[in-house]
Structure formats: structure tokens, C-alpha cells
C-alpha positions as CSV (number, residue, x, y, z in Angstrom):
1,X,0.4,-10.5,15.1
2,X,1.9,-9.9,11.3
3,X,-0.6,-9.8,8.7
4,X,0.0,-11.4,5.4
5,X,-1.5,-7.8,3.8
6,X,0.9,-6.4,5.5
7,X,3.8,-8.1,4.6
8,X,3.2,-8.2,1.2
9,X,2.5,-4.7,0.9
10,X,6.1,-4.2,2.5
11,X,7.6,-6.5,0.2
12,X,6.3,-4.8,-2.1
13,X,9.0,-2.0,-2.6
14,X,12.5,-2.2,-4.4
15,X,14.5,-4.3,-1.9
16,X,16.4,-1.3,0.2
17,X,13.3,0.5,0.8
18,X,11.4,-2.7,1.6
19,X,14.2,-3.8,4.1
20,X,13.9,-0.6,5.9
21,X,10.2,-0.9,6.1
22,X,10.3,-4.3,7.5
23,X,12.7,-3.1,10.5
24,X,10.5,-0.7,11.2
25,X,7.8,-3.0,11.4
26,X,9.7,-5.2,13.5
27,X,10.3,-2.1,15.7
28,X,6.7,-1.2,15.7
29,X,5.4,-5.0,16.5
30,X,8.0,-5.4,19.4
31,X,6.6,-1.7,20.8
32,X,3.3,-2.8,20.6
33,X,3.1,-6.2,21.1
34,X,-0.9,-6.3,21.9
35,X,-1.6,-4.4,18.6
36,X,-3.2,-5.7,15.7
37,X,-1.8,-5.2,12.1
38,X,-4.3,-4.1,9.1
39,X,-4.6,-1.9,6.0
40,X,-6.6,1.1,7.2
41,X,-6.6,4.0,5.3
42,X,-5.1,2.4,2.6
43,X,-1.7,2.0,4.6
44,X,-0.5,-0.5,7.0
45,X,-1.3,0.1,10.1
46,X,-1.0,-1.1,13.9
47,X,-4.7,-0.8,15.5
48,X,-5.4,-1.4,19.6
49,X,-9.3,-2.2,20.3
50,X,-10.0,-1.7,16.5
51,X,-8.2,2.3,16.8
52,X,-5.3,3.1,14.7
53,X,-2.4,3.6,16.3
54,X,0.6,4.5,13.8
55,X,1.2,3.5,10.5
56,X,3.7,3.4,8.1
57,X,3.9,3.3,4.1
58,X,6.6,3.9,1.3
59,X,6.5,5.9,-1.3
60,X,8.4,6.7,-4.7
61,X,10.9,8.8,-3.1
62,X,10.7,8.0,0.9
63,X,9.0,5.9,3.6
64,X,6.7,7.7,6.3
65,X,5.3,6.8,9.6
66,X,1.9,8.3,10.5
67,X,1.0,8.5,14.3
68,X,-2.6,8.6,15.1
69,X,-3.9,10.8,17.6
């Protein structure tokens, strides 16, 4: 399910860096296609039964994912 926070939070970046993030997205959605896609802790993230699952963000300089455990 895509989230229109999440997309334009993504879209939100210079073009390149906002390209990449939306791959990995699509990677991410097709992974986990039962999950649910929200801001939690300020990023986006994928959530299954209301628990964070990974997330993923850009930034200035680089993009990061961020696996929950």
C-alpha cells in the first residue's frame, strides 16, 4: 500500500537522489507486500501489525535504510 506521505517525502529530494529512493521503495513494497507504509520516527517507514520494519530516508549527502530489530 504506498502512502501519499511517503511519496511526497521521496519526491521530495533533488531528482537523482529521489529516483533512487523511489527504487528502493519499489524494492522494499515488492519484498514486503503485506506491509504498511507511514512516517514513524520522522522517516518513512514499512510497518507489519503496527511494528516498524525498515525504513529509509535521504539526506544532504546520502540515502540510508534503517532495519528494525
Amino acid at each position: 500500500m504506498k502512502s501519499k506521505v511517503v511519496t511526497s517525502r521521496l519526491k521530495s529530494f533533488p531528482s537523482k537522489q529521489s529516483q533512487v529512493l523511489l527504487k528502493v521503495r519499489d524494492e522494499i513494497s515488492h519484498l514486503l507486500p503485506g506491509a504498511r507504509e507511514e512516517i514513524k520516527y520522522g522517516i518513512p517507514t514499512w510497518t507489519i501489525q503496527g511494528i516498524g520494519v525498515i525504513g529509509i530516508d535521504g539526506f544532504k549527502k546520502h540515502n540510508s535504510i534503517f532495519p528494525y530489530g
